[in-house]
Kinemage of the C-alpha trace (Angstrom):
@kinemage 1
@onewidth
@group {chain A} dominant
@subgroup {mainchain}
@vectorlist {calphas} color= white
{ca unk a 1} P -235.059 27.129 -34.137
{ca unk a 2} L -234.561 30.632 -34.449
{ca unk a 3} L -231.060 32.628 -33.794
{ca unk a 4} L -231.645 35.298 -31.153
{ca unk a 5} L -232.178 38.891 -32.853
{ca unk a 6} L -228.618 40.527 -32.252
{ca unk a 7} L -229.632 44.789 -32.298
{ca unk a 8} L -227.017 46.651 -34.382
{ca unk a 9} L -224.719 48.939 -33.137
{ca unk a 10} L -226.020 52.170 -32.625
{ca unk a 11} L -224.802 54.592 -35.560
{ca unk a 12} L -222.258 57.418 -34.807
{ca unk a 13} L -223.493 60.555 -33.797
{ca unk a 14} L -222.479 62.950 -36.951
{ca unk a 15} L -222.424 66.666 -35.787
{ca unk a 16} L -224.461 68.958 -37.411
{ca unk a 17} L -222.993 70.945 -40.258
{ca unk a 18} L -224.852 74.005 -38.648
{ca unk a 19} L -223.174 73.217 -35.548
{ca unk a 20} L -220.625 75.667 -35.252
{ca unk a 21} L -217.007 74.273 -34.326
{ca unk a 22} L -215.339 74.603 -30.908
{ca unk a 23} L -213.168 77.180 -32.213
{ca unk a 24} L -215.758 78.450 -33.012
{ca unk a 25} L -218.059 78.908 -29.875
{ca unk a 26} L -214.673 79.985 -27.983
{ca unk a 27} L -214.573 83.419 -30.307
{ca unk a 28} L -218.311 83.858 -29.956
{ca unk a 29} L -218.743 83.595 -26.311
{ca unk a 30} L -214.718 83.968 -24.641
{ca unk a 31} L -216.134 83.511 -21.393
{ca unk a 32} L -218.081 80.588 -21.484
{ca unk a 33} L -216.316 77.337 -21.191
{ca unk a 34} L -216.276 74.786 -24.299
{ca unk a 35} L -216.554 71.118 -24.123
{ca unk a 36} L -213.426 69.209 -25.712
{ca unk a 37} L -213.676 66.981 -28.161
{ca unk a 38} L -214.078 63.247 -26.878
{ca unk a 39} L -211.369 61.339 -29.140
{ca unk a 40} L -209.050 63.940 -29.296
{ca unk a 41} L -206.184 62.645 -28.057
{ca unk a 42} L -204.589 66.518 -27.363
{ca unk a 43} L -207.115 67.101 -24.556
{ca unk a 44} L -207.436 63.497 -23.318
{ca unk a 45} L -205.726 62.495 -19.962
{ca unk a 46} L -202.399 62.352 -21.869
{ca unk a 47} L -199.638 62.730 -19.169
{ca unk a 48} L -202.179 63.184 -16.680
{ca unk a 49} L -200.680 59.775 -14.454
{ca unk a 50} L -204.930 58.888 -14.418
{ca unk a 51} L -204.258 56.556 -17.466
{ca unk a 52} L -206.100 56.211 -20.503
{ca unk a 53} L -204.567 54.795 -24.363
{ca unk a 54} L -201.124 55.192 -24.768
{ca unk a 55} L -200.502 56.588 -21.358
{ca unk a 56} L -200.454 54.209 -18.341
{ca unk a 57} L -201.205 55.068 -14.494
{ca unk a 58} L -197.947 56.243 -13.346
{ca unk a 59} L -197.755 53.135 -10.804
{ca unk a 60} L -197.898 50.769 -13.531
{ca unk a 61} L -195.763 51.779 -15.557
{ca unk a 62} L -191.851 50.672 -15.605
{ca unk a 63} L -188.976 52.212 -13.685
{ca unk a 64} L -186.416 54.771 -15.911
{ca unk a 65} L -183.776 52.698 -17.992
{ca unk a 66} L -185.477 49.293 -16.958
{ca unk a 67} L -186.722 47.432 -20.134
{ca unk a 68} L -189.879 45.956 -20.394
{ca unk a 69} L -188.644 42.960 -22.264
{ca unk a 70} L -185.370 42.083 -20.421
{ca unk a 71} L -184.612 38.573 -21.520
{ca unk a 72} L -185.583 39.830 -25.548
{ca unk a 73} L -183.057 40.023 -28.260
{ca unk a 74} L -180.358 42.296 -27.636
{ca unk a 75} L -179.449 45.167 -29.869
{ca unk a 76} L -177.212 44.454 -32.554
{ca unk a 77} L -177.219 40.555 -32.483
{ca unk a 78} L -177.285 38.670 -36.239
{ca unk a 79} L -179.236 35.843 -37.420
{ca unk a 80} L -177.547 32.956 -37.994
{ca unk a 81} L -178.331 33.770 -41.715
{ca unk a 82} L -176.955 37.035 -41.863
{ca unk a 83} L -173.586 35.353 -39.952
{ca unk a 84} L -172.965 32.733 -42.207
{ca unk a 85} L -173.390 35.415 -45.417
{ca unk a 86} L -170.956 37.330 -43.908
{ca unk a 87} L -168.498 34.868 -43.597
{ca unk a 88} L -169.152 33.580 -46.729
{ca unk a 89} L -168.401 36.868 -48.033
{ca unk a 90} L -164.769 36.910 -46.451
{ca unk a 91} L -161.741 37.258 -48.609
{ca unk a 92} L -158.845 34.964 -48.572
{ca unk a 93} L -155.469 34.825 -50.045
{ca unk a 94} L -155.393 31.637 -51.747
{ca unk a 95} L -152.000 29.975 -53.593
{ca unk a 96} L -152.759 28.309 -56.721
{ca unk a 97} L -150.216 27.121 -58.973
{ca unk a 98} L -147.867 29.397 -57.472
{ca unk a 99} L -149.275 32.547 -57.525
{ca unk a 100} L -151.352 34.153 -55.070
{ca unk a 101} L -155.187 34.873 -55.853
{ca unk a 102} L -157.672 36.196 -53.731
{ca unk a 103} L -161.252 34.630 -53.471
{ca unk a 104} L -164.343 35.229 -51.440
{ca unk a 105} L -165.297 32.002 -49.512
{ca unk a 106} L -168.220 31.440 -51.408
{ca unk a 107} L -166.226 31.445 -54.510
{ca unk a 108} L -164.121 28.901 -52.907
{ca unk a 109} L -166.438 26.837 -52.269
{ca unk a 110} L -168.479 26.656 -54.986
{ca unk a 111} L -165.479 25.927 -56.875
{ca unk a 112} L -164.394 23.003 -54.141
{ca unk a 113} L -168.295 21.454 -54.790
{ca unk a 114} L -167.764 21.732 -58.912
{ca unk a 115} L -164.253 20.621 -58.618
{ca unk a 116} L -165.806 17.835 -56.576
{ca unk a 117} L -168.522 16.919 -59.160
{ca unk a 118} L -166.233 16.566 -61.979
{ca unk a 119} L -164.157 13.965 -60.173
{ca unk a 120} L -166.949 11.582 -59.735
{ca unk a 121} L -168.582 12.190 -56.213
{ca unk a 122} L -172.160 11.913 -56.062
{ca unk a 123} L -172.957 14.227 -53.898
{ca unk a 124} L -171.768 17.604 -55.316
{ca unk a 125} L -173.154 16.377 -58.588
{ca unk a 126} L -176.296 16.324 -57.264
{ca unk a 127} L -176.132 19.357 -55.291
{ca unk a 128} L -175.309 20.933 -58.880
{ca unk a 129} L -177.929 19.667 -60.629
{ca unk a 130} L -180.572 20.979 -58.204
{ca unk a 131} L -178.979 24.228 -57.975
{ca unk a 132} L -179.334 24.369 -62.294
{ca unk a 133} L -182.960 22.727 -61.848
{ca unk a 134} L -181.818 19.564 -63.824
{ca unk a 135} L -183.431 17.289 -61.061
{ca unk a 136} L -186.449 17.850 -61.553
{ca unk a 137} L -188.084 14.059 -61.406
{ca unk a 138} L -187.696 12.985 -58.340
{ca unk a 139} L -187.028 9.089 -57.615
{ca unk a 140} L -189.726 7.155 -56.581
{ca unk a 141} L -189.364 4.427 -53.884
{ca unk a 142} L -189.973 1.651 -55.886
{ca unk a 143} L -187.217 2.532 -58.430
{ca unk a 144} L -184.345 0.215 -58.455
{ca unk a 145} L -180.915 1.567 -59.353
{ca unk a 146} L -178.869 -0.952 -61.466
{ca unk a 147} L -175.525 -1.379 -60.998
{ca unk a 148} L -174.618 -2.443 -64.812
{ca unk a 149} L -172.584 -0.744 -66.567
{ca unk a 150} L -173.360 2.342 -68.817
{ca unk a 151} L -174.111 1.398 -72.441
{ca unk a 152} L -171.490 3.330 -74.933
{ca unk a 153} L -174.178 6.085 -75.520
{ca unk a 154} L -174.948 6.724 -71.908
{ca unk a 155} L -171.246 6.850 -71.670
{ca unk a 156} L -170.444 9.114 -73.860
{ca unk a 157} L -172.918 11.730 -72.753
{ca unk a 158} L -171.781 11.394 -69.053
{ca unk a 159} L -167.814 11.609 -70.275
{ca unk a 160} L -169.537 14.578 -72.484
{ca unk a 161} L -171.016 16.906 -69.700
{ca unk a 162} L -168.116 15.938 -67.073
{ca unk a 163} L -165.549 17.731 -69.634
{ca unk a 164} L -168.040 20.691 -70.353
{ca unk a 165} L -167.759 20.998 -66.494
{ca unk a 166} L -164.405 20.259 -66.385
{ca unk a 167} L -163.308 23.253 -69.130
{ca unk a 168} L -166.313 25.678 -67.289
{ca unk a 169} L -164.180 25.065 -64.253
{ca unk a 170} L -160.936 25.561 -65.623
{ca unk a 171} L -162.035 28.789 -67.199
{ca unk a 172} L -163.163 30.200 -63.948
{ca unk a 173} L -159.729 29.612 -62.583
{ca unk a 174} L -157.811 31.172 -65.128
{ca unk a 175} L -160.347 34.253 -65.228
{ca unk a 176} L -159.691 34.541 -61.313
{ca unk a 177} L -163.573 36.213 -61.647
{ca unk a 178} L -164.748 36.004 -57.679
Protein backbone atom coordinates (compact mmCIF):
# COMPACT_ATOMS: atom_id res chain seq x y z
CA UNK A 1 0.00 0.00 0.00
CA UNK A 2 1.23 3.21 -0.89
CA UNK A 3 0.86 6.63 1.31
CA UNK A 4 -0.88 9.27 -0.80
CA UNK A 5 1.80 11.81 -2.38
CA UNK A 6 1.37 14.92 0.03
CA UNK A 7 2.69 18.19 -2.57
CA UNK A 8 4.97 20.51 -0.56
CA UNK A 9 4.22 23.78 0.33
CA UNK A 10 4.74 26.15 -2.22
CA UNK A 11 8.12 28.16 -1.52
CA UNK A 12 7.96 31.91 -0.52
CA UNK A 13 7.98 34.32 -3.08
CA UNK A 14 11.57 36.18 -2.51
CA UNK A 15 11.49 39.70 -4.18
CA UNK A 16 13.86 40.46 -6.60
CA UNK A 17 17.01 42.23 -5.51
CA UNK A 18 16.48 44.43 -8.72
CA UNK A 19 13.15 45.14 -7.51
CA UNK A 20 13.33 48.46 -6.27
CA UNK A 21 11.74 49.03 -2.66
CA UNK A 22 8.42 50.78 -1.97
CA UNK A 23 10.20 53.70 -0.80
CA UNK A 24 11.54 53.50 -3.47
CA UNK A 25 8.87 53.57 -6.33
CA UNK A 26 7.06 56.40 -4.11
CA UNK A 27 10.23 58.94 -4.93
CA UNK A 28 10.34 57.76 -8.52
CA UNK A 29 6.82 58.13 -9.52
CA UNK A 30 4.98 60.57 -6.40
CA UNK A 31 1.87 60.25 -8.13
CA UNK A 32 1.31 56.83 -8.68
CA UNK A 33 -0.03 54.82 -5.86
CA UNK A 34 2.23 51.95 -4.19
CA UNK A 35 1.06 48.66 -3.01
CA UNK A 36 1.78 48.02 0.87
CA UNK A 37 3.53 45.44 2.02
CA UNK A 38 1.29 42.28 2.90
CA UNK A 39 2.69 41.31 6.54
CA UNK A 40 3.36 44.56 7.60
CA UNK A 41 1.57 44.95 10.44
CA UNK A 42 1.85 49.18 10.18
CA UNK A 43 -0.46 49.19 7.13
CA UNK A 44 -2.62 46.17 8.04
CA UNK A 45 -6.26 46.76 9.31
CA UNK A 46 -4.76 47.68 12.72
CA UNK A 47 -7.48 49.80 14.51
CA UNK A 48 -9.51 49.62 11.56
CA UNK A 49 -12.72 47.77 13.83
CA UNK A 50 -12.63 45.15 10.37
CA UNK A 51 -10.42 42.75 12.51
CA UNK A 52 -7.45 40.99 11.60
CA UNK A 53 -4.29 39.60 14.30
CA UNK A 54 -4.09 41.36 17.30
CA UNK A 55 -7.02 43.59 16.62
CA UNK A 56 -10.57 42.18 17.02
CA UNK A 57 -13.94 43.42 15.25
CA UNK A 58 -15.00 46.12 17.47
CA UNK A 59 -18.31 44.04 18.38
CA UNK A 60 -16.35 41.32 19.74
CA UNK A 61 -14.32 42.70 21.64
CA UNK A 62 -14.92 43.44 25.60
CA UNK A 63 -16.57 46.45 27.18
CA UNK A 64 -13.95 49.33 28.88
CA UNK A 65 -12.77 48.23 32.49
CA UNK A 66 -14.56 44.73 32.12
CA UNK A 67 -11.93 41.88 32.38
CA UNK A 68 -11.82 39.16 30.19
CA UNK A 69 -10.97 36.68 32.87
CA UNK A 70 -13.26 37.74 35.78
CA UNK A 71 -13.25 34.77 38.08
CA UNK A 72 -8.97 34.58 37.51
CA UNK A 73 -6.54 35.27 40.23
CA UNK A 74 -6.74 38.57 41.61
CA UNK A 75 -3.88 41.00 41.72
CA UNK A 76 -1.70 40.78 44.53
CA UNK A 77 -2.86 37.39 46.07
CA UNK A 78 0.22 34.90 47.51
CA UNK A 79 0.73 31.33 47.13
CA UNK A 80 0.33 29.42 49.91
CA UNK A 81 4.18 28.99 49.61
CA UNK A 82 5.11 32.41 49.57
CA UNK A 83 2.52 32.83 52.88
CA UNK A 84 3.90 30.33 54.93
CA UNK A 85 7.75 31.80 54.11
CA UNK A 86 6.63 34.86 55.22
CA UNK A 87 5.43 33.85 58.35
CA UNK A 88 8.13 31.77 58.90
CA UNK A 89 10.23 34.69 58.51
CA UNK A 90 8.41 36.65 61.43
CA UNK A 91 10.31 37.82 64.43
CA UNK A 92 9.38 37.09 67.93
CA UNK A 93 10.46 38.13 71.30
CA UNK A 94 11.20 35.01 72.98
CA UNK A 95 12.20 34.65 77.04
CA UNK A 96 14.80 32.19 77.65
CA UNK A 97 16.40 31.79 80.84
CA UNK A 98 15.40 35.12 81.74
CA UNK A 99 16.45 37.25 79.23
CA UNK A 100 14.72 38.27 76.25
CA UNK A 101 16.01 37.05 72.68
CA UNK A 102 14.56 37.57 69.51
CA UNK A 103 14.19 34.69 66.88
CA UNK A 104 12.68 34.30 63.47
CA UNK A 105 10.02 31.48 63.53
CA UNK A 106 11.93 29.30 61.51
CA UNK A 107 14.72 29.51 63.90
CA UNK A 108 12.30 28.56 66.49
CA UNK A 109 11.32 25.88 65.12
CA UNK A 110 14.04 24.24 63.90
CA UNK A 111 15.39 24.51 67.25
CA UNK A 112 11.86 23.02 68.85
CA UNK A 113 12.39 19.82 66.10
CA UNK A 114 16.36 19.41 67.28
CA UNK A 115 15.47 20.04 70.81
CA UNK A 116 12.87 17.37 70.13
CA UNK A 117 15.33 14.83 68.58
CA UNK A 118 17.73 14.92 71.32
CA UNK A 119 15.09 13.94 73.87
CA UNK A 120 14.25 10.73 72.23
CA UNK A 121 11.20 11.30 69.83
CA UNK A 122 11.28 9.53 66.71
CA UNK A 123 9.93 11.67 64.65
CA UNK A 124 12.12 14.83 64.64
CA UNK A 125 15.03 12.45 64.53
CA UNK A 126 14.02 11.31 61.48
CA UNK A 127 12.96 14.46 60.03
CA UNK A 128 16.76 15.42 60.84
CA UNK A 129 18.31 12.80 59.35
CA UNK A 130 16.59 13.30 55.98
CA UNK A 131 17.13 16.89 56.06
CA UNK A 132 21.34 15.93 56.54
CA UNK A 133 20.77 13.01 53.86
CA UNK A 134 21.68 10.32 56.54
CA UNK A 135 18.54 8.22 55.46
CA UNK A 136 19.43 7.28 52.63
CA UNK A 137 18.37 3.29 52.66
CA UNK A 138 15.11 3.18 52.83
CA UNK A 139 13.27 0.22 54.84
CA UNK A 140 11.98 -2.42 52.99
CA UNK A 141 8.61 -4.07 53.88
CA UNK A 142 9.80 -7.19 54.84
CA UNK A 143 12.24 -5.76 57.45
CA UNK A 144 11.37 -6.53 60.96
CA UNK A 145 12.31 -4.04 63.66
CA UNK A 146 13.45 -5.80 66.92
CA UNK A 147 12.60 -4.61 69.99
CA UNK A 148 15.87 -5.96 71.98
CA UNK A 149 17.85 -3.96 73.47
CA UNK A 150 20.92 -2.09 71.98
CA UNK A 151 24.19 -4.02 72.40
CA UNK A 152 26.89 -1.72 74.47
CA UNK A 153 28.45 -0.62 71.08
CA UNK A 154 25.24 0.38 69.42
CA UNK A 155 24.73 2.16 72.64
CA UNK A 156 27.38 4.02 72.88
CA UNK A 157 27.26 5.46 69.40
CA UNK A 158 23.53 6.45 69.82
CA UNK A 159 24.42 8.12 73.53
CA UNK A 160 27.51 9.48 71.24
CA UNK A 161 25.62 11.46 68.43
CA UNK A 162 22.59 12.45 70.90
CA UNK A 163 25.31 14.59 72.98
CA UNK A 164 27.04 15.93 69.71
CA UNK A 165 23.41 17.15 69.08
CA UNK A 166 22.81 17.99 72.35
CA UNK A 167 26.17 20.50 72.68
CA UNK A 168 25.35 21.70 68.66
CA UNK A 169 22.09 22.75 70.21
CA UNK A 170 23.26 24.31 73.19
CA UNK A 171 25.76 26.31 71.22
CA UNK A 172 23.14 27.74 69.01
CA UNK A 173 21.37 29.02 72.05
CA UNK A 174 24.08 30.68 73.64
CA UNK A 175 25.25 32.24 70.16
CA UNK A 176 21.53 33.62 69.86
CA UNK A 177 22.65 33.31 65.78
CA UNK A 178 18.90 33.46 64.03
Amino acid sequence: MTKPAINPPLPRRRPNSNEPTPEARRDENPDEPVPEARHDKASSSAGTGRGGYGDPPIKNRWPKGQSGNPQGKKPGTKSLHTLIEQELDVVIEVTERGKKKKYTKRKLAAMRIVNKAVEGDDKSLTVLLRRDGAMTVAVLPSASVSNEPLSPGEQSILDDFMNMARIAVEREIREGGA
